[in-house]
N, C-alpha and C positions, 0 to 999 in steps of 0.2 A: 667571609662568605657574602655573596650578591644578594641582595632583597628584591625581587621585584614585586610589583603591584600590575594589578590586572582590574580590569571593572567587568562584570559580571551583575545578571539580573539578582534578584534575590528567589527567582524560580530556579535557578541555575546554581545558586548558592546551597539552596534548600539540599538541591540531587545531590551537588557535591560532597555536603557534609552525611547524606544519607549514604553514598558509595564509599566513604570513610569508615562510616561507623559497618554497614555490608562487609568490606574486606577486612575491618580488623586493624585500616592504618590510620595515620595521622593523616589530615586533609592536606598540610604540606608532602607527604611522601605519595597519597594518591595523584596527585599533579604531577611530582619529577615522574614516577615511576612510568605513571601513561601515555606523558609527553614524552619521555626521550625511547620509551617502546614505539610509540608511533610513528617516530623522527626518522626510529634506526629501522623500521620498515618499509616507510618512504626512499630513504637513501637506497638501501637495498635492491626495492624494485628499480629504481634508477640508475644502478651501477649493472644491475643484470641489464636493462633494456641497452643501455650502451653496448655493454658487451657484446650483444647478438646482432645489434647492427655492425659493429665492428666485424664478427664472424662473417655477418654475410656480407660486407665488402668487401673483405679480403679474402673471400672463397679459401679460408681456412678449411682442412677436414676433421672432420669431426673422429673421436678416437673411440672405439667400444670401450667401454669400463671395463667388462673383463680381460681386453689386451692390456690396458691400465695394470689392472690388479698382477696378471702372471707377469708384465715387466718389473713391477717393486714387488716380485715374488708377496704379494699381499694376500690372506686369505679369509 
């Protein structure tokens, strides 16, 4: 497994290990946890914002969800 190092204040240390002991986790698992939730909703917005520019170059139509849903008989 990767170690990395980070340098950080000791104000910034201080929150850190106070949001650790707040949630319950280890100061290692508050840092993945936050950072890769954060990451995956950076990308996210990202891949949406693509997307609609895409739609609207390609004057895609856009489908009602309920025609959606009676076509895979979904309900």
């Amino acid at each position: 497994m990767l170690m990395a190092t980070i340098r950080i204040s000791d104000d910034e240390k201080a929150f850190l290990k106070y949001m650790a002991t707040f949630l319950g986790l280890s100061l290692s698992e508050v840092l993945k946890q936050y950072t890769f939730e954060e990451l995956e909703d950076i990308y996210d917005a990202k891949i949406g914002d693509e997307a609609l520019i895409e739609y609207r170059e390609t004057h895609q139509e856009s489908i009602d969800i309920e025609d959606v849903m009676k076509q895979w008989d979904v309900k």
